[in-house]
C-alpha positions in Angstrom: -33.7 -12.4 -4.7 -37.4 -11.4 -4.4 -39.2 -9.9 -7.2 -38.1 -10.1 -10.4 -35.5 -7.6 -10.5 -32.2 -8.4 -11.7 -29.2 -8.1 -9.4 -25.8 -8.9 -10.1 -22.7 -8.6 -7.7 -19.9 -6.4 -9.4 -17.0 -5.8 -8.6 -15.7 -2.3 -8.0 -11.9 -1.2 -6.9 -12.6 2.9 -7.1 -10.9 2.4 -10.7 -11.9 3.7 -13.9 -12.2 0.7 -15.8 -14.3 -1.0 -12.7 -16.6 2.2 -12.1 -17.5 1.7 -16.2 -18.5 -2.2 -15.5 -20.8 -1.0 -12.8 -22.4 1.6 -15.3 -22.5 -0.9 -17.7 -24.9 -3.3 -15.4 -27.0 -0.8 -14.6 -27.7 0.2 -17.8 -28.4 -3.5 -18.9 -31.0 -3.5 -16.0 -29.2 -5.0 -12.6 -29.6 -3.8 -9.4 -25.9 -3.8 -8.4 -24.6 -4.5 -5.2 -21.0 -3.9 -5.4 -18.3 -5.4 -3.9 -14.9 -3.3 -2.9 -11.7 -5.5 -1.5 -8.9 -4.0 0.5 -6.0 -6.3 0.5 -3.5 -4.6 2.0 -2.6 -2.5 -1.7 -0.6 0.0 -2.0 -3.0 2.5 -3.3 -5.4 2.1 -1.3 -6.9 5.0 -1.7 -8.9 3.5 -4.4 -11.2 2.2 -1.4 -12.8 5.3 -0.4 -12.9 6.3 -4.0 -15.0 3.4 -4.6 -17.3 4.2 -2.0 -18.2 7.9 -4.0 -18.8 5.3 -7.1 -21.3 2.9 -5.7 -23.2 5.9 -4.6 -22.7 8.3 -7.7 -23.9 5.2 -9.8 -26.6 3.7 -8.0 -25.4 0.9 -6.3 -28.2 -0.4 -4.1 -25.4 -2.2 -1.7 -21.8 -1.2 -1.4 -19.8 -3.7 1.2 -16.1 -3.2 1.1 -14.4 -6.5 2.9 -10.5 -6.9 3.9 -8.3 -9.4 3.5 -4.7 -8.5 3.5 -2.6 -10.5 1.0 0.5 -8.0 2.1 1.5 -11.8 3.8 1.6 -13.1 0.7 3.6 -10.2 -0.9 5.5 -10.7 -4.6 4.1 -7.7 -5.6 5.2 -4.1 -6.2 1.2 -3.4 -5.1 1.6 -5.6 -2.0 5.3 -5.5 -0.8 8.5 -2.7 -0.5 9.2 -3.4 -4.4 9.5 0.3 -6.1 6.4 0.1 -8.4 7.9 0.7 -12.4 7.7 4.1 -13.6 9.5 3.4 -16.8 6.4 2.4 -19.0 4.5 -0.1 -20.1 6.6 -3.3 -21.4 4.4 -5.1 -24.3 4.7 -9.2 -24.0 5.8 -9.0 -19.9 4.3 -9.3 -17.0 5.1 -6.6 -14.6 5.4 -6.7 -10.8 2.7 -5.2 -9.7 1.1 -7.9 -11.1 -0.7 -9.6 -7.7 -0.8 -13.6 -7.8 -4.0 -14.5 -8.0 -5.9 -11.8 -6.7 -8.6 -11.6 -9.4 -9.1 -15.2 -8.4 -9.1 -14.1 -5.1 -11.8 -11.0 -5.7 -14.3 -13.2 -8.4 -14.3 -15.8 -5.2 -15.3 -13.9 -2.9 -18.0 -11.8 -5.3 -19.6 -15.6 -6.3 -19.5 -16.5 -2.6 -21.5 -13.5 -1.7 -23.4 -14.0 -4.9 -24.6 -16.8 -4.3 -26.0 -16.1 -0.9 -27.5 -13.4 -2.2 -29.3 -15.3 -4.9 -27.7 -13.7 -7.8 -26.4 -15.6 -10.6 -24.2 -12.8 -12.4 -20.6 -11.1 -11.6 -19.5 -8.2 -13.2 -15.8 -7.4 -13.6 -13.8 -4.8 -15.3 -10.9 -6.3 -16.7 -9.9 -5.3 -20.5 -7.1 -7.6 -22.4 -6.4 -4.7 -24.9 -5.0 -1.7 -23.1 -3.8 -3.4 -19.6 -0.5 -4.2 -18.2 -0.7 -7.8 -19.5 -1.8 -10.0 -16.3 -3.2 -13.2 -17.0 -6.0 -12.5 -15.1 -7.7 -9.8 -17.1 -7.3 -12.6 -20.1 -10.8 -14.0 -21.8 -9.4 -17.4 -21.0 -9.4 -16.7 -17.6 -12.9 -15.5 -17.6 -14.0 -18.3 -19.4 -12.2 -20.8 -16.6 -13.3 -19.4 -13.4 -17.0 -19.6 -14.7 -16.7 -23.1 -15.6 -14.7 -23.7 -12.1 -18.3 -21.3 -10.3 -20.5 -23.9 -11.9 -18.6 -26.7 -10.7 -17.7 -25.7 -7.2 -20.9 -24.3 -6.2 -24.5 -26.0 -4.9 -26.1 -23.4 -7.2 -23.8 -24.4 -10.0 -24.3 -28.1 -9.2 -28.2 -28.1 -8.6 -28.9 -26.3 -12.0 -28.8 -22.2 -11.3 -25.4 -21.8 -13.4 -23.5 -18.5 -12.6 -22.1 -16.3 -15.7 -19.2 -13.7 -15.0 -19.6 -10.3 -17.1 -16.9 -8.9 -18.3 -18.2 -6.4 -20.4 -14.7 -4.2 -21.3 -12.5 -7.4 -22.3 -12.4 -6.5 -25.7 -12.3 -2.7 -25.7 -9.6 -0.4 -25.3 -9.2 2.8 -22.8 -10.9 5.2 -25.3 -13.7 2.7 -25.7 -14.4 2.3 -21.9 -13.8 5.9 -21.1 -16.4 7.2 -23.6 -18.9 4.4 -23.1 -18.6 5.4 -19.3 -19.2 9.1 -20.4 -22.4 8.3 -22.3 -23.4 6.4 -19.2 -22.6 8.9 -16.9 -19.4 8.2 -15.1 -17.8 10.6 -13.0 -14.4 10.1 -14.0 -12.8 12.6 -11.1 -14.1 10.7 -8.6 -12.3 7.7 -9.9 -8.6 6.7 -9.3 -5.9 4.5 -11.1 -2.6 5.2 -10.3 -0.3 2.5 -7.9 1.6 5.2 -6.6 -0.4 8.0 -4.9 1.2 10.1 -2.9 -0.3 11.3 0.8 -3.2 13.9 -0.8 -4.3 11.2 -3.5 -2.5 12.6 -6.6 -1.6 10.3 -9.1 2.1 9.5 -9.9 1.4 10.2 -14.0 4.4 7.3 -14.5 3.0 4.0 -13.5 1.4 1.6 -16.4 -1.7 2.5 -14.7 -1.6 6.3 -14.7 0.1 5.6 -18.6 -3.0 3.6 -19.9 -5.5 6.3 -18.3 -4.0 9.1 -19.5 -3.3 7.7 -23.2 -7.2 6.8 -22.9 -8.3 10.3 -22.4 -6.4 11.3 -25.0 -7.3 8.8 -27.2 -10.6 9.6 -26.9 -10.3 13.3 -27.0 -11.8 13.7 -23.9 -10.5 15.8 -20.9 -8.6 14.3 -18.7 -9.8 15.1 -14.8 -7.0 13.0 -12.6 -4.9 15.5 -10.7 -1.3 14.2 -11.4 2.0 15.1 -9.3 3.7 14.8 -12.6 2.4 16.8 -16.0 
């Protein structure tokens, strides 16, 4: 990158918890050029929501790339499995966990990353109020920048890459008023797996559980537009 800027790729699904990760590398100085993936999810009317993001927050580059893991499937996100409305199960893995697809997303943000001549990814992943995927998991952080260093002629000639993950340790109420002191629109964010046509959120999935237990938490209003109260 020219200058002397900071840029970092980050990763942004149209979430809440990703939206707050782009905030966050803003605010520590980064020109962010964000990165949104459409592969073949269910909601994927995260996409366009992530597109209001980048913009609302800045984002000096916004690409959104697809790559449809629908033929992979195994997933309540990616296949015809019902996606659970039951609640979130503490200690299990659910099945709209996606195989690999963090793996997937940090591979294609470090490829792009280091074209671009960045050396830092952002991601939003929390291992304290999430559905339990291994993926959102310090460890795995903490392995797929060891494997960026290793697999990389940046990595390799000396320019070592570090992945952000600046919400693994917090909780929903955390991010959400971190993200409010840093000037997230929250309404133009989405998290539910289970949309229906007009973009209102299911108010059952884990997803939809874990945001609206985070507003609460945080005694903040909550501005998702639910089919369910």
């Amino acid at each position: 990158m020219e200058g002397r800027t900071k840029h970092a790729v980050v990763l942004l699904s149209g979430g809440l918890d990703s939206a707050t990760a782009l905030a966050i590398a803003r605010a520590d100085g980064f020109a962010c050029h964000a990165l949104t993936v459409g592969y073949g999810q269910r909601h994927a009317a995260e996409i366009a929501q992530a597109a209001l993001v980048a913009a609302a927050l800045g984002a000096v580059e916004h690409k959104t790339v697809a790559l449809d893991l629908r033929w992979i499937g195994g997933s309540a996100l990616t296949a015809d499995i019902p996606v659970p409305k039951g609640g979130v199960v503490a200690g299990a893995i659910p099945v709209t966990y996606v195989p690999a697809r963090n793996t997937i997303l940090l591979s294609l943000a470090l490829a792009w990353a280091e074209v671009l001549g960045t050396r830092d990814l952002f991601i939003g992943v929390t291992a304290v109020d999430y559905s339990g995927y291994p993926d959102c998991r310090p460890a795995f952080i903490e392995a797929f920048e060891r494997l960026a260093n290793t697999a990389t002629r940046a990595g390799v000639t000396g320019s070592p890459f570090a992945v952000h993950a600046p919400l693994i340790s917090m909780n929903k109420a955390q991010i959400i008023r971190k993200g409010i002191e840093l000037g997230v629109d929250y309404a133009a964010t989405t998290s539910c797996y289970d949309p229906d046509a007009a973009g209102r959120a299911c108010g059952l999935c884990d997803a939809c559980r874990l945001r609206r237990k985070g507003f609460t938490d945080a005694g903040v209003a909550d501005p998702t537009r639910y089919q369910h109260a």
